[in-house]
C-alpha positions in Angstrom: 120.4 -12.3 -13.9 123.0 -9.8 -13.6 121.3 -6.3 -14.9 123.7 -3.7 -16.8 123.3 -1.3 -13.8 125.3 -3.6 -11.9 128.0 -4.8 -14.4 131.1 -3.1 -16.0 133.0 -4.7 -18.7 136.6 -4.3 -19.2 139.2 -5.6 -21.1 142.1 -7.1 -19.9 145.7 -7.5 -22.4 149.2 -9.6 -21.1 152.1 -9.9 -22.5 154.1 -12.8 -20.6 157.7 -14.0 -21.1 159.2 -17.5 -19.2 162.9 -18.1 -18.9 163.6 -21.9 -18.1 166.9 -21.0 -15.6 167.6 -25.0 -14.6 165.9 -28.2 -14.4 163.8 -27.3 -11.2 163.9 -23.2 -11.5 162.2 -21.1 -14.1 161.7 -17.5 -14.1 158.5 -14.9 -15.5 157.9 -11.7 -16.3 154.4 -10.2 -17.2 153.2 -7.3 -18.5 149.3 -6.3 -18.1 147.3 -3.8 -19.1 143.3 -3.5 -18.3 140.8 -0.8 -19.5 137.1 -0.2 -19.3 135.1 -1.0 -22.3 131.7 -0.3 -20.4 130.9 1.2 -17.5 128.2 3.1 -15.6 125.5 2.0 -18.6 127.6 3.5 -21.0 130.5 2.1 -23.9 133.7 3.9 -23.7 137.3 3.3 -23.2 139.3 4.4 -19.8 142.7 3.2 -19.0 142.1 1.7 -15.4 146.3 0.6 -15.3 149.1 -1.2 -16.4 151.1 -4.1 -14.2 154.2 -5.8 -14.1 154.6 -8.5 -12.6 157.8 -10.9 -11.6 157.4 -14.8 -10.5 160.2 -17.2 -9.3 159.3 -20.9 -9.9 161.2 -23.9 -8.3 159.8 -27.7 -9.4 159.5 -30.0 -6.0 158.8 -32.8 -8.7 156.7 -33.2 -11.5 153.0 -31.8 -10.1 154.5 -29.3 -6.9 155.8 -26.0 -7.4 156.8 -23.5 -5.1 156.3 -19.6 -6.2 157.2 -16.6 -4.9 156.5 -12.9 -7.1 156.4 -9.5 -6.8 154.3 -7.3 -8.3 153.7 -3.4 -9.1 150.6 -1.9 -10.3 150.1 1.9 -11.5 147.0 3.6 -11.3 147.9 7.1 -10.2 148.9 8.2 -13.8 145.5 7.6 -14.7 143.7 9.0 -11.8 141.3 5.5 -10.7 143.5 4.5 -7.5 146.6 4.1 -5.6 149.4 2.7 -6.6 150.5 -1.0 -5.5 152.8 -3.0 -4.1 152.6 -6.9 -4.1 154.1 -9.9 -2.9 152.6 -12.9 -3.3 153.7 -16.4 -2.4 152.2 -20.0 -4.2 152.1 -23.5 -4.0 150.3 -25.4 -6.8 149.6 -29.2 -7.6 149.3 -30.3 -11.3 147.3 -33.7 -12.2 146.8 -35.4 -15.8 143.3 -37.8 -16.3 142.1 -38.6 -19.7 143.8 -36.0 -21.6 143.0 -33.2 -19.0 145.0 -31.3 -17.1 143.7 -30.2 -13.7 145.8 -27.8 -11.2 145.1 -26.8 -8.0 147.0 -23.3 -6.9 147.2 -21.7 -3.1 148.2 -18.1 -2.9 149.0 -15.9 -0.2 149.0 -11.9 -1.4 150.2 -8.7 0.9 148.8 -6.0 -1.1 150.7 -2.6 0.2 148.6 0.3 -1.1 148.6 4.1 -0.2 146.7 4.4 3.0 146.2 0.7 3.7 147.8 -2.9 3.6 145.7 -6.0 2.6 146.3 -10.2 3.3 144.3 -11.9 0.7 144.6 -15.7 0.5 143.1 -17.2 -2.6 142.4 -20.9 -3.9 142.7 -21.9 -7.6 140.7 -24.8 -9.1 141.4 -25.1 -13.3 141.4 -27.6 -16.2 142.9 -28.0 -19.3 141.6 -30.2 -22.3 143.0 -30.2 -26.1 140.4 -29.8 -28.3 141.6 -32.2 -31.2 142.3 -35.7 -29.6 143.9 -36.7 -26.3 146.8 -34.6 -26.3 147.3 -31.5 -27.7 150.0 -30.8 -30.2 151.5 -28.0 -32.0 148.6 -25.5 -33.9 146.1 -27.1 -32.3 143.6 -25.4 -29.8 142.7 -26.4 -26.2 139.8 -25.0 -23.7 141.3 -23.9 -19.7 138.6 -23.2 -17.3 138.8 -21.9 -13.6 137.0 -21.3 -10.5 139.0 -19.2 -8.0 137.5 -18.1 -4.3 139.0 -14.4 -2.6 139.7 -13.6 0.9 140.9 -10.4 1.7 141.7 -9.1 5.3 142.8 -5.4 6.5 142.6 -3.8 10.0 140.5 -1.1 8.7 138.0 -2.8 6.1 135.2 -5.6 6.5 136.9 -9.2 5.1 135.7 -9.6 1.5 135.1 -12.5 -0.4 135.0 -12.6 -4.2 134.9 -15.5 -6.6 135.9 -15.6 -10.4 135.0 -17.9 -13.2 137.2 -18.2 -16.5 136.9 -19.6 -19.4 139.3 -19.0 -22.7 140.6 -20.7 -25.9 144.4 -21.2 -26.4 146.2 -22.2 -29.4 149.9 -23.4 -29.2 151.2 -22.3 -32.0 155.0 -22.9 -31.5 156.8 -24.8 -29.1 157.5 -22.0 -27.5 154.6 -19.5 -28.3 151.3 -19.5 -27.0 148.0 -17.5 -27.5 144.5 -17.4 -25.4 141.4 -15.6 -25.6 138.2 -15.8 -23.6 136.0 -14.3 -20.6 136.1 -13.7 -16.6 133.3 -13.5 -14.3 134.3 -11.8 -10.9 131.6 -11.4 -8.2 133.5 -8.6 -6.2 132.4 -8.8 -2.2 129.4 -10.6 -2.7 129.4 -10.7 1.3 129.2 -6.9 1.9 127.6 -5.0 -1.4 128.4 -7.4 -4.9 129.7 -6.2 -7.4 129.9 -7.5 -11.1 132.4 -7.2 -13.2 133.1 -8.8 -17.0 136.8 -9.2 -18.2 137.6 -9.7 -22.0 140.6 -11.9 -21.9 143.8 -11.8 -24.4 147.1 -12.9 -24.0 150.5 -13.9 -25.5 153.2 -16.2 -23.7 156.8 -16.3 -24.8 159.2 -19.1 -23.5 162.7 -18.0 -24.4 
């Protein structure tokens, strides 16, 4: 078991907005904010940051997507890190079985921070089930789970490998509104010296 010692628990709010551009191109912006809720044994809030985030989606067919984003986080203000810089490039698949949902997502990240530049390449398994019958339909709430491996790369650190599990509730409650709650796991480079960390999960996504 994970002891307290060795685990911090933050929160983690996003505000995300999607813009349907075309048939095969859709656009999204995100806004993110994460904070400590416990930390070194104690309870306690600390603004960590705040990110925003841009992706550019364009629809090879009905289950292949091709993503490219860019991405600015802001940590300075609140004296826990460097400023960053991110682009990130994806390619994801998207399959339907039985009512579920599964997607598999491939991401390339070059993370430009103060006094160093890191390549992380990251793999995405997830599933998506309604929770009332086989498909899920307006008001109604659904369960999405995911298990995501880390590899990050610099000339001047050891390669790290994390891995994340998430599990969250959602409820569609428009067409075009949708809300989820839940938990993250992240085992932070478990290959040099691990660290846990515990993310409380909200969210809100707007399709305009």
């Amino acid at each position: 078991m994970v002891s307290q010692e060795n685990l911090n628990t933050l929160g983690e709010t996003r505000i995300a907005v999607n813009k349907k551009v075309s048939k095969v191109y859709d656009i999204n912006f995100t806004l993110r904010s994460r904070y400590f809720l416990y930390q070194d044994s104690h309870l306690h809030y600390d603004q960590q940051q705040v990110d925003f985030y841009h992706f550019s989606k364009l629809k090879l067919d009905k289950r292949h997507t091709l993503s490219l984003g860019v991405y600015y986080r802001t940590r300075a203000p609140f004296d826990s890190g460097s400023n960053e810089l991110r682009f990130f490039e994806q390619f994801s698949y998207k399959q339907q079985k039985l009512g579920v949902k599964y997607g598999h997502r491939f991401r390339a990240e070059q993370r430009i921070l103060d006094a160093n530049t890191i390549f992380r390449e990251r793999y995405r398994f997830a599933a998506n089930v309604p929770l009332k019958g086989e498909t899920l339909d307006i008001g109604e709430p659904y369960l999405t789970s995911a298990l995501e491996g880390l590899l990050s790369l610099s000339e001047t650190e050891k390669p790290e490998t994390d891995i994340r599990l998430t599990t969250q509730i959602g409820w569609q409650i428009t067409e075009d509104i949708k809300l989820q709650t839940g938990l993250e796991h992240r085992l932070e480079a478990f290959n040099l010296a691990a660290k846990n960390n515990l993310f409380i999960l909200t969210s809100a996504t707007l399709n305009i």
